[in-house]
N, C-alpha and C positions, 0 to 999 in steps of 0.2 A: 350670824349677823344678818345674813338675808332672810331670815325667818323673821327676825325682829321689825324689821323694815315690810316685811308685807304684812306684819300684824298691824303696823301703824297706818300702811297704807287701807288695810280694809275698816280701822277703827275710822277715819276719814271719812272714807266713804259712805260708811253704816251713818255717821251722825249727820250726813248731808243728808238723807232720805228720810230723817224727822223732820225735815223743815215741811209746814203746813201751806204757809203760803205763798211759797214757791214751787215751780214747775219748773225742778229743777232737769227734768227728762225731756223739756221741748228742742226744738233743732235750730242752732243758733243762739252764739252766746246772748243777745240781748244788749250787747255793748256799740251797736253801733255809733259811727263817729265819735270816740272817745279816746283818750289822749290817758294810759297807763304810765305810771313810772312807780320805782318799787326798788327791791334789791336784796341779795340772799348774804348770809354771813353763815360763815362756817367755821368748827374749833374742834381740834383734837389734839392732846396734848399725851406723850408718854414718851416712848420709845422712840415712838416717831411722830413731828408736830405736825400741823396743818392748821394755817390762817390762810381763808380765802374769804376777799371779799367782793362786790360785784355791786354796782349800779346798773337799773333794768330800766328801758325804759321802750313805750312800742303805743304804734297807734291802730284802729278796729275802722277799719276800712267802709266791713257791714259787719253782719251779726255771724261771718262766719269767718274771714280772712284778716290777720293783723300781722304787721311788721316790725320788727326793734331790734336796737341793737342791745349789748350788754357789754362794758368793757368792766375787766378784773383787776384784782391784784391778787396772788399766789405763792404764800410761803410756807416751803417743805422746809425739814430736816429730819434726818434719817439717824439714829445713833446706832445700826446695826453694822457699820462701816466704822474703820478708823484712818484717819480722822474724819469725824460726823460732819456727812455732808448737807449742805443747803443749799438751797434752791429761791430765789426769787422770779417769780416769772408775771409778765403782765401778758394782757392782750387782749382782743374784742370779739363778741360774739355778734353775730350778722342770724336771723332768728324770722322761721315764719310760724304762724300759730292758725292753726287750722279749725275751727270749733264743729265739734259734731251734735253736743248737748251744752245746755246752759254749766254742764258740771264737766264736762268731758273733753280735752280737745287734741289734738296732734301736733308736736311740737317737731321743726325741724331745723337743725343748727347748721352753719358753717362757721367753724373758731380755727381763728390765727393767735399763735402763743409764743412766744418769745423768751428765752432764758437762759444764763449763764451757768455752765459747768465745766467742770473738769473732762479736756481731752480725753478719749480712751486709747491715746498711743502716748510715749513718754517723749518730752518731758511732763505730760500731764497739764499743761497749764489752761487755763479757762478760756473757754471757744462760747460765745454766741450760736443759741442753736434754735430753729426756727420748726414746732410743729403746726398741722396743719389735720384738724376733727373734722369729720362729717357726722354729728350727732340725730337721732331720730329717736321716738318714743312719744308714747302716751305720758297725759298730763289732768291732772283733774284740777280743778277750782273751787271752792269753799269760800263762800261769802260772812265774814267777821263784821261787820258791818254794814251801812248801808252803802259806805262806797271803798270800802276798805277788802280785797281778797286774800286768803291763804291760796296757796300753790304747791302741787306736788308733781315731781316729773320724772321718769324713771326712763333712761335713755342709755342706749348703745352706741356707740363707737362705730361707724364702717370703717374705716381705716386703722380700726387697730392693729398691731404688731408688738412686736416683741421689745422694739423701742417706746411705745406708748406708755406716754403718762398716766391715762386712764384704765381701769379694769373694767368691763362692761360688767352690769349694768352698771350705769352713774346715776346715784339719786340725787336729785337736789327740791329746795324746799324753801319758798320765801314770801314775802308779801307783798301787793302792788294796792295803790292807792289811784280809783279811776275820777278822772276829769272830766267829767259833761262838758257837751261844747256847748258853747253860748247861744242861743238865738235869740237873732235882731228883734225885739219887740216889733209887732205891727200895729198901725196906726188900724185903730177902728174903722167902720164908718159913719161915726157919729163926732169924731173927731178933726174929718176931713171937710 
């Protein structure tokens, strides 16, 4: 499975480096003052399901530092247990993005996540439980349009354990629609 995911991620990356007229290798996303929102949706369905979905949204400071948050919603079930358990869990991602290339940039997370399960002492009854991610990794960018981006971001866990909902790496993968800011028209001097 992770061979599959780095073939996708270098297919990515290969077809970003045909673009002609872009310099996609310059320092600095090019975004500055710009107002992102966007969002990832994810599906897995078997043995064991997974529906997560995520509103993204972050503003570019300059053309190198942006900040956003991301809040979720997340639902497991597992049928390798009986009876098959699930899981619903919300919570918000708090997110800085560092850019090193127009393609390239460094993603770092702190995510609070919230969710209900079964006790692990009897009588088993469902306890609210509160995790807490320090996520980091590289992230590329891919432009679908003229103001439309793909995203890929491949990120580890520092706080993982053996209680952890996540397996490092974590890939995730979605699309953000960017906002130009406005600027005020100026009066000429032919107009004054």
């Amino acid at each position: 499975m992770k061979k599959f995911f780095s073939f996708i991620l270098l297919i990515f990356l290969l077809s970003s480096l045909k673009a002609q007229n872009l310099d996609l290798w310059s320092f600095g996303s090019d975004l500055k003052r710009t107002f992102n929102l966007g969002g990832e949706f994810g599906l897995t369905i078997g043995s064991s399901t997974s529906i997560m979905v995520s509103a993204r949204g972050s503003y570019n400071f300059n053309n190198f530092v942006a900040i956003g948050i991301n809040p979720f919603y997340w639902f497991l079930k597992s049928n390798y247990y009986y009876p098959a358990t699930e899981l619903h869990m919300t919570g918000m991602r708090v997110f800085l993005d560092f850019s090193v290339f127009k393609i390239l940039y460094f993603h770092c997370e702190f995510e609070e996540m919230l969710y209900k399960a079964p006790s692990l002492s009897y009588p088993y009854n469902k306890m609210w439980y509160s995790s807490e991610n320090l996520l980091v990794g590289p992230g590329i960018r891919q432009l679908i349009s003229s103001r439309l981006f793909g995203y890929l971001e491949v990120l580890w866990n520092l706080n993982e354990n053996m209680n952890s909902i996540y397996s490092s790496p974590i890939i995730r993968a979605g699309a953000i629609y960017v906002f130009p800011q406005r600027l005020k028209k100026q009066k000429s001097e032919l107009e004054e």
